[in-house]
DRENMIMI-10944 format. One record per residue (C-alpha): residue number from 1; x, y, z. Coordinates in nm, 2 decimals, m for minus. Layout:
@num NUM east X north Y up Z
...
This chain:
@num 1 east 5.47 north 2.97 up m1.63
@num 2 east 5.64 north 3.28 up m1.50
@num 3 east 6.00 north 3.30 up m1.37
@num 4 east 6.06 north 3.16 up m1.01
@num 5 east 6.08 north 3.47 up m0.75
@num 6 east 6.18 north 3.42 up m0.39
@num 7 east 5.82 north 3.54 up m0.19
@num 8 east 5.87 north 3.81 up 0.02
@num 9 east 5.81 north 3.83 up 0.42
@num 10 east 5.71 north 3.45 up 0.48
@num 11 east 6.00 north 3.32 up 0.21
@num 12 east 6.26 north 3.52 up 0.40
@num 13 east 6.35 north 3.30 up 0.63
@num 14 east 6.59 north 3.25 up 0.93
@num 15 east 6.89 north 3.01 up 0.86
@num 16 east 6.81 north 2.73 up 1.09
@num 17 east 6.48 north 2.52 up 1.10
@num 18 east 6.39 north 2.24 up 1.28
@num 19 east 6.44 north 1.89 up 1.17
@num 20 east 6.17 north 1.75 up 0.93
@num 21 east 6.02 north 1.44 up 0.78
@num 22 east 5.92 north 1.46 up 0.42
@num 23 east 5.58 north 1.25 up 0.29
@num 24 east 5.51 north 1.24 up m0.10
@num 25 east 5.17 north 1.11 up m0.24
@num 26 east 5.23 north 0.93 up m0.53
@num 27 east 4.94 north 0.67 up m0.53
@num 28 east 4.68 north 0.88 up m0.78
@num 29 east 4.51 north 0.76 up m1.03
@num 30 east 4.62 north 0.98 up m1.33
@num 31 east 4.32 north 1.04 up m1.50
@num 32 east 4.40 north 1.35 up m1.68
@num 33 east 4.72 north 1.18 up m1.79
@num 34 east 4.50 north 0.88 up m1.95
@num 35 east 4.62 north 0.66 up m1.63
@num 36 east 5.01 north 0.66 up m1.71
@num 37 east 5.26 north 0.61 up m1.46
@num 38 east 5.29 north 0.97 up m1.36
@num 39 east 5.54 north 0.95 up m1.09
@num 40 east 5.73 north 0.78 up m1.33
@num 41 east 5.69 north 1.01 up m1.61
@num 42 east 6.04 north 1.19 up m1.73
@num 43 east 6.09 north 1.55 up m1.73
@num 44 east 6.47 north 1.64 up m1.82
@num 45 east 6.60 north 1.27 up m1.85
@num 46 east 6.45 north 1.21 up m1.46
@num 47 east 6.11 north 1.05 up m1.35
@num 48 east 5.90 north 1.31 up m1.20
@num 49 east 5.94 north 1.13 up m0.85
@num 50 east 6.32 north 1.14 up m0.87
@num 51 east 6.27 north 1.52 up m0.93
@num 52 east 6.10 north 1.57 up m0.57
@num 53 east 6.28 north 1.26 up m0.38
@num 54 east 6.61 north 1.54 up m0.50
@num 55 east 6.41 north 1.85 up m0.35
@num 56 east 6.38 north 1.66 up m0.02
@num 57 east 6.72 north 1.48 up 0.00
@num 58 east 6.77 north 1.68 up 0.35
@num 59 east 6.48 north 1.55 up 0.50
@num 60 east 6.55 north 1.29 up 0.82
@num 61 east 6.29 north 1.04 up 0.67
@num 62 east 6.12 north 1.04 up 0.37
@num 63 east 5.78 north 0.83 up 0.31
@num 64 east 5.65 north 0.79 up m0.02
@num 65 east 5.27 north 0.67 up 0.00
@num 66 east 5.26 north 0.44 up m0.32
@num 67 east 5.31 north 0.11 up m0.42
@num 68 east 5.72 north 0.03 up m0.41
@num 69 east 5.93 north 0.09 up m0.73
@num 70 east 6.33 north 0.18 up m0.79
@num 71 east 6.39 north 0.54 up m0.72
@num 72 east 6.72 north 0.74 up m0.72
@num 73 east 6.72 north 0.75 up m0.36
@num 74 east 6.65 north 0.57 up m0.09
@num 75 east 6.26 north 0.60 up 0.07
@num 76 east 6.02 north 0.40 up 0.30
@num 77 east 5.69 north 0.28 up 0.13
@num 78 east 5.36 north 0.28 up 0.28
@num 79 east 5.01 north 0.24 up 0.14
@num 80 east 4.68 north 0.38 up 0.21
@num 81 east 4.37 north 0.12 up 0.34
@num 82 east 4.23 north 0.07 up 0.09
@num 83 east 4.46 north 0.15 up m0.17
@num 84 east 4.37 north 0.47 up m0.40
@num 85 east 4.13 north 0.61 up m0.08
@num 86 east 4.24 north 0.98 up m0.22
@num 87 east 4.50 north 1.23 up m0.08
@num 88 east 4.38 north 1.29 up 0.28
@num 89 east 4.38 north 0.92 up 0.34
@num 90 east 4.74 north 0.88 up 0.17
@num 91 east 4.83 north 1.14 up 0.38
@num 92 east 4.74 north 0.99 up 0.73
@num 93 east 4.90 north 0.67 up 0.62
@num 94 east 5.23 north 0.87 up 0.56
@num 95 east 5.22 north 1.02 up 0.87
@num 96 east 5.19 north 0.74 up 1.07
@num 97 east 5.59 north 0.66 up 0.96
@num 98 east 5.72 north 1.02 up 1.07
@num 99 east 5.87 north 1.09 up 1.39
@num 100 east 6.02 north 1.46 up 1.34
@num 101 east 5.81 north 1.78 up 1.47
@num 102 east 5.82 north 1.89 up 1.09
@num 103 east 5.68 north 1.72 up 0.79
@num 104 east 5.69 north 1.83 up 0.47
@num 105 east 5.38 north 1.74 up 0.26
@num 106 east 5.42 north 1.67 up m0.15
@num 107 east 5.30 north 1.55 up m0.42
@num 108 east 5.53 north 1.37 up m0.65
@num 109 east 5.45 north 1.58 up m0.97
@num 110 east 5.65 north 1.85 up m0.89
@num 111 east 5.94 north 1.92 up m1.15
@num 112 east 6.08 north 2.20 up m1.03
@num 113 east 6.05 north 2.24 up m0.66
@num 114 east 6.41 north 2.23 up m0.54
@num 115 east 6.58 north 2.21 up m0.21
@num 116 east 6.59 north 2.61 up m0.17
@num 117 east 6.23 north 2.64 up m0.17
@num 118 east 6.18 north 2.38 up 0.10
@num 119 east 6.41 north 2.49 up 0.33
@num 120 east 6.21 north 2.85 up 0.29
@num 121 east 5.90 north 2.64 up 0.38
@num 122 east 6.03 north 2.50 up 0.67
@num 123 east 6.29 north 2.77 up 0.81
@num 124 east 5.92 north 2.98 up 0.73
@num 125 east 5.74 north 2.72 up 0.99
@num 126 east 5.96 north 2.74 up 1.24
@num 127 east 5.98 north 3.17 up 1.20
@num 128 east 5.60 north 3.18 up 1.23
@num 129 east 5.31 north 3.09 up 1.49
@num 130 east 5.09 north 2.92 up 1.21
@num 131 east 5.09 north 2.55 up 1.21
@num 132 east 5.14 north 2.52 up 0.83
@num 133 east 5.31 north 2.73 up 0.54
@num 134 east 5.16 north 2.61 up 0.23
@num 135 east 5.25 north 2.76 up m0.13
@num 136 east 5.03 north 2.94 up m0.41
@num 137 east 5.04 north 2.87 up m0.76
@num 138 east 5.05 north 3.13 up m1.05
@num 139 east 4.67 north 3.15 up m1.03
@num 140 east 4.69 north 3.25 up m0.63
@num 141 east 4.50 north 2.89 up m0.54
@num 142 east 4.63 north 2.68 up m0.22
@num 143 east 4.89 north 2.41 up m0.27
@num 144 east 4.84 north 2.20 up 0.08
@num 145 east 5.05 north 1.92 up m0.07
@num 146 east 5.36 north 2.18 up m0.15
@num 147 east 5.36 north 2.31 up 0.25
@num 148 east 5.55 north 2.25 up 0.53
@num 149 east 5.33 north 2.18 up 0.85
@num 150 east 5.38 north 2.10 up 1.22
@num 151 east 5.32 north 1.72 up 1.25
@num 152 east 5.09 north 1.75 up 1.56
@num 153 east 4.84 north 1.94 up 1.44
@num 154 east 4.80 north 1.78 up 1.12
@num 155 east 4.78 north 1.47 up 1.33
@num 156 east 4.48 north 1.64 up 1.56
@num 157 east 4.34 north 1.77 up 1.22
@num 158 east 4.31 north 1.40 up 1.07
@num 159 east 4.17 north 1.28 up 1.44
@num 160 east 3.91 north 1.50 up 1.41
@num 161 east 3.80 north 1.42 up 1.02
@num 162 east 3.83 north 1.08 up 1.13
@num 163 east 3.60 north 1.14 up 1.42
@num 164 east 3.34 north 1.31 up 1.20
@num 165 east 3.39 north 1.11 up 0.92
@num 166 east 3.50 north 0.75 up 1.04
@num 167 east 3.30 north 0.72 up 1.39
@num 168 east 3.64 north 0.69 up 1.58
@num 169 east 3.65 north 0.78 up 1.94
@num 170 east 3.84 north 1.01 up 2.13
@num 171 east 3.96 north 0.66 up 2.32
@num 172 east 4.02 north 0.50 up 2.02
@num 173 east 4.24 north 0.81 up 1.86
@num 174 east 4.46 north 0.81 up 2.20
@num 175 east 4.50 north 0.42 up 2.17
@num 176 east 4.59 north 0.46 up 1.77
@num 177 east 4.86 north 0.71 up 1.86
@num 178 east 5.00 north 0.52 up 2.13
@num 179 east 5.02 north 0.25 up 1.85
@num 180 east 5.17 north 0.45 up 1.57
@num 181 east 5.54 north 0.37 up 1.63
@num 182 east 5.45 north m0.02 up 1.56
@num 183 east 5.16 north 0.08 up 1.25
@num 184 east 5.29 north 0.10 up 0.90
@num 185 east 5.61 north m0.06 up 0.93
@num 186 east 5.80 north m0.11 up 0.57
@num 187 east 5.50 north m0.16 up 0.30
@num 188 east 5.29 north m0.18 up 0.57
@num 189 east 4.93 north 0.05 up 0.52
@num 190 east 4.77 north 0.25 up 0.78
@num 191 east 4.50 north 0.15 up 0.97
@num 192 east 4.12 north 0.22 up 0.76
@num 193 east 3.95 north 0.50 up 0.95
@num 194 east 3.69 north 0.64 up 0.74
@num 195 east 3.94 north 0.92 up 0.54
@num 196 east 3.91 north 0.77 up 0.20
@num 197 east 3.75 north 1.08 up m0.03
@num 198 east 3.78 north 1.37 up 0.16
@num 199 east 3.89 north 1.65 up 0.06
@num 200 east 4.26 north 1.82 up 0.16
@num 201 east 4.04 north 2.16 up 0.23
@num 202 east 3.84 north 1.99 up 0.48
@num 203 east 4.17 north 1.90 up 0.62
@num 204 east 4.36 north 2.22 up 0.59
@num 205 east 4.07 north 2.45 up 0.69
@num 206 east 4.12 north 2.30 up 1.04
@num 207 east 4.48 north 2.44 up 1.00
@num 208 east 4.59 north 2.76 up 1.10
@num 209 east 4.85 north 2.85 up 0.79
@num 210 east 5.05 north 3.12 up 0.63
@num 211 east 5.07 north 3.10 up 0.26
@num 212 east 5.36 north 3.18 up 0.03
@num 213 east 5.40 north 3.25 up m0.37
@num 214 east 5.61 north 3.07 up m0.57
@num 215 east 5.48 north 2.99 up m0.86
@num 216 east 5.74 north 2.77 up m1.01
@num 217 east 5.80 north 2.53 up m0.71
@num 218 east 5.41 north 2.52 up m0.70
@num 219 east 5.38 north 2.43 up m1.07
@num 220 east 5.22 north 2.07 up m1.11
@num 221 east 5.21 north 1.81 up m1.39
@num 222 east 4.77 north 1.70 up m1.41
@num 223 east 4.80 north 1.68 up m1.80
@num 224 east 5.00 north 1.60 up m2.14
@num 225 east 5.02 north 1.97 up m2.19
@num 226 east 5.17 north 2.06 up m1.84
@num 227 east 5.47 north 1.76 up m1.91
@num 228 east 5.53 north 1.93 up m2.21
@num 229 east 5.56 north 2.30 up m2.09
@num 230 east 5.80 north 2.13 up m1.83
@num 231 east 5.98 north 1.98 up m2.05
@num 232 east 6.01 north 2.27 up m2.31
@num 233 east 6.11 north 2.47 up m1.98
@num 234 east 6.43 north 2.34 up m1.88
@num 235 east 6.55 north 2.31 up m2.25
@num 236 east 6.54 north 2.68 up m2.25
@num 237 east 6.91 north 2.85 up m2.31
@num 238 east 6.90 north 3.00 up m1.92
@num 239 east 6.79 north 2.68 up m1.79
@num 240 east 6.91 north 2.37 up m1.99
@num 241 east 7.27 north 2.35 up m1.82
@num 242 east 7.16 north 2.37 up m1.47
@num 243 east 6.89 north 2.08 up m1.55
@num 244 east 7.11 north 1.86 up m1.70
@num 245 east 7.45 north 1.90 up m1.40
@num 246 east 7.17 north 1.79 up m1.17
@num 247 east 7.05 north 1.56 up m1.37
@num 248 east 7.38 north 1.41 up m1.41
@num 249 east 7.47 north 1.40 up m1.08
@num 250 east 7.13 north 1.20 up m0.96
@num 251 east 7.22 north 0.99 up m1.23
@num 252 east 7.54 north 0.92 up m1.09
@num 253 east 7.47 north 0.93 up m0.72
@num 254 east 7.68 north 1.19 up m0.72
@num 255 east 7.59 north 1.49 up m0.39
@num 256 east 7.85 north 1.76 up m0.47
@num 257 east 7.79 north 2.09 up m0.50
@num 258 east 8.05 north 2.26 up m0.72
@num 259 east 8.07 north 2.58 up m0.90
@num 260 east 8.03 north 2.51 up m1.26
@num 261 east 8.11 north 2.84 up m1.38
@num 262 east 8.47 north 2.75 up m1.28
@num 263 east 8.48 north 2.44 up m1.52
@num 264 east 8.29 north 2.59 up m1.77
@num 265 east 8.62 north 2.87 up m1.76
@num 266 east 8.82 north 2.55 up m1.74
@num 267 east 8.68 north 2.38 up m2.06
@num 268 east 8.66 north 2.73 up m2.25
@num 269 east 9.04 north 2.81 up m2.19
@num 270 east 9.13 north 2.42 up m2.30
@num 271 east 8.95 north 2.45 up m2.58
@num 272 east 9.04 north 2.79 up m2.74
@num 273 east 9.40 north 2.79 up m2.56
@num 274 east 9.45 north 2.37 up m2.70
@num 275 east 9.26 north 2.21 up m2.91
@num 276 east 8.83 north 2.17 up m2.91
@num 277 east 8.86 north 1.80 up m2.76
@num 278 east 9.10 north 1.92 up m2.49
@num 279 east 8.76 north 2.06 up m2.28
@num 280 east 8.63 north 1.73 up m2.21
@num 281 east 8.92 north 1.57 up m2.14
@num 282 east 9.07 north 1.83 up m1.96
@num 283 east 8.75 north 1.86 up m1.70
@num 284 east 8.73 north 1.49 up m1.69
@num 285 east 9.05 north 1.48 up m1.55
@num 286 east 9.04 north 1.74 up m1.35
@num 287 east 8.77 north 1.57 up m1.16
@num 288 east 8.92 north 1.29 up m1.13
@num 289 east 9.24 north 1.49 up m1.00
@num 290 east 8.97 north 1.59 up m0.77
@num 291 east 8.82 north 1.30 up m0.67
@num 292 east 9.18 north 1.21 up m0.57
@num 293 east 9.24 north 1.49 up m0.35
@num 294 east 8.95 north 1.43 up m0.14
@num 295 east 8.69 north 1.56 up m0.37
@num 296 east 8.55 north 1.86 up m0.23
@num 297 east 8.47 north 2.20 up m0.35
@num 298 east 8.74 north 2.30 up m0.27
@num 299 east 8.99 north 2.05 up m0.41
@num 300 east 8.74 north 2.07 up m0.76
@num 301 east 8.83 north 2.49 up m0.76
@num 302 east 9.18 north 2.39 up m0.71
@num 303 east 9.21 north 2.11 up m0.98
@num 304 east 9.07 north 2.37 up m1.27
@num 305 east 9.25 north 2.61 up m1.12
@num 306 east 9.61 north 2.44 up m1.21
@num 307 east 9.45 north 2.30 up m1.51
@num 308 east 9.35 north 2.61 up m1.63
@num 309 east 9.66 north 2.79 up m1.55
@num 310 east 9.87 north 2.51 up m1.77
@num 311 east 9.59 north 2.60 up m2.05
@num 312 east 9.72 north 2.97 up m2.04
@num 313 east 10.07 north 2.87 up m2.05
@num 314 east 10.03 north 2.63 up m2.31
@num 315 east 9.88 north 2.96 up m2.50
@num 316 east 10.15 north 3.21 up m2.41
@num 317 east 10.40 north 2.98 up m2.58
@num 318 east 10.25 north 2.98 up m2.93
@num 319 east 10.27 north 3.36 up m2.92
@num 320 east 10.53 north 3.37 up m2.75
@num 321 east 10.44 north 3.53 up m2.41
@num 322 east 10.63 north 3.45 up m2.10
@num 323 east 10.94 north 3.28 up m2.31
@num 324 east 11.23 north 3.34 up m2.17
@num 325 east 11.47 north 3.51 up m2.41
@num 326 east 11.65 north 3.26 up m2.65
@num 327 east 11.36 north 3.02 up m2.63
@num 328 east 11.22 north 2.86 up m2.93
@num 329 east 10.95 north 3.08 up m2.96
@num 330 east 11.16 north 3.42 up m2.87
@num 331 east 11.37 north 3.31 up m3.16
@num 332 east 11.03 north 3.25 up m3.41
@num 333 east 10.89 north 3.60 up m3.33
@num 334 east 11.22 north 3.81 up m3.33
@num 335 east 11.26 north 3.88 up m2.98
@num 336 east 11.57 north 3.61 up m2.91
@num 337 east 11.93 north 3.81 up m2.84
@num 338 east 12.07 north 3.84 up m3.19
@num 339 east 11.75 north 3.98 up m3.28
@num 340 east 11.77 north 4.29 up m3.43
């Protein structure tokens, strides 16, 4: 796997973007992974599902198209009819529950897309003319369910496979969309129209699309030996402490953004200016100090800010910095009145 790199041109996008709904397939089969659970396979402590329901928290909706199980945060369930009809069918049942004119199409074996690279895909969207941005993996292939596309013309796309493919009229395709709102309601499945086994490039050739590299976000977990590179990945030195904050924080439902470099300065000075099991205890109660306050940023920077300050102090009294004269520690170093 090679180091994550922002694309150029299409990646560099404007601030704002438009609203979007996020649909994850998570219904396959497995077969390269010997049928195991692979949404719920763990990479860094999380289930590989967690790790994209996280990339996607700032979606308006999110649909997962899979059978219902616990996940870290909260999502609406649909199925496919029939159950296990392949991507392009899970992906027409999942649209049927989105409203917003973005959606953002994953699959749910995705460890390290994160929340950067989908707002790049769908501030990119709303920069461009092309009705989908899809990523490319390492290898330059197409990734259509890593792409941001504009939700009506994937919904004429999968009208007209369905027409080809399922026999359904142009009458019947304006009465199923006037139905859509009341289709696929919580666990419900969308209604069978002839999608099950096509393939996504049937789908996405109908697209007009801009593609984008980013060969990290676009890395995806098909066997044993792509879990274990994962996993071996975010163990690395450069990598492990950023994986496991975030891990922690899903963990703990926890949505703050703070600057760890500041507590990592916090529990460095408590430990070398106090003692080695001051660091923990000092950042726990820091945050919690924090929590106090209001826990923001802000009020986080400030708590480790005092707290590291007192560290310092605590310091310059065993060697007798900042003592006034005639202090105990002036007096242990020579530097008290009479000295001399």
């Amino acid at each position: 796997m090679t180091a994550y790199q922002p694309a150029p041109g299409v990646l560099d996008a404007c601030e704002t973007h438009d609203a979007y709904d996020a649909v994850v397939l998570a219904g396959g089969s497995a077969r390269r992974l010997d049928g195991a659970d692979k949404p719920g396979v763990r990479v860094g402590g999380r289930a590989l599902l967690d790790r994209v329901l996280t990339a996607c928290a700032g979606a308006a909706a999110t649909v997962v198209v899979a059978d219902p199980r616990p996940t870290a945060r909260p999502v609406r369930w649909v199925r496919e009819d029939p159950p296990g009809g392949g991507p392009v069918a899970a992906l027409d049942a999942g649209l049927r529950a989105t409203t917003a004119p973005v959606v953002l199409v994953l699959s749910a074996d995705l460890p390290f897309l994160d929340p950067a690279t989908v707002t790049r895909l769908t501030s990119a969207l709303s920069a461009s003319g092309a009705e989908g941005v899809l990523l490319r993996d390492a290898e330059g292939r197409d990734q259509p369910l890593v792409a941001a596309y504009r939700a009506e013309a994937l919904r004429r796309a999968l009208d007209q496979l369905a027409a080809e493919h399922g026999g359904t009229t142009e009458r019947a395709q304006q009465a199923e969309r006037a139905e859509r709102a009341q289709q696929a309601g919580p666990g419900g499945r969308g209604a069978q129209r002839g999608l099950a086994g096509l393939s996504l490039r049937r789908l996405t050739g109908e697209l007009r699309l801009t593609r984008a590299e980013a060969p990290l976000a676009s890395f995806d977990c098909d066997t044993w030996d792509d879990i274990a590179a994962a996993r071996a990945r975010i163990r690395e030195h450069e990598h492990v402490l950023d994986e496991w904050i975030t891990a922690v924080k899903d963990e703990l439902g926890i949505e703050l953004d703070v600057d760890t470099g500041v507590l990592l300065d916090l529990a460095r000075d408590a430990a070398h200016n106090v003692a080695r099991p001051a660091a923990p205890l000092t950042t726990f109660l820091a945050g919690y100090a924090a929590g106090r306050a209001g826990g923001g940023p802000e009020e986080v920077a400030e708590a480790a800010r005092k707290a590291a300050a007192l560290a310092l102090r605590w310091a310059e009294e065993e060697t007798g910095k900042g003592t006034a004269p005639g202090g105990p520690a002036g007096d242990r170093d020579g530097t008290g009145p009479d000295a001399g």
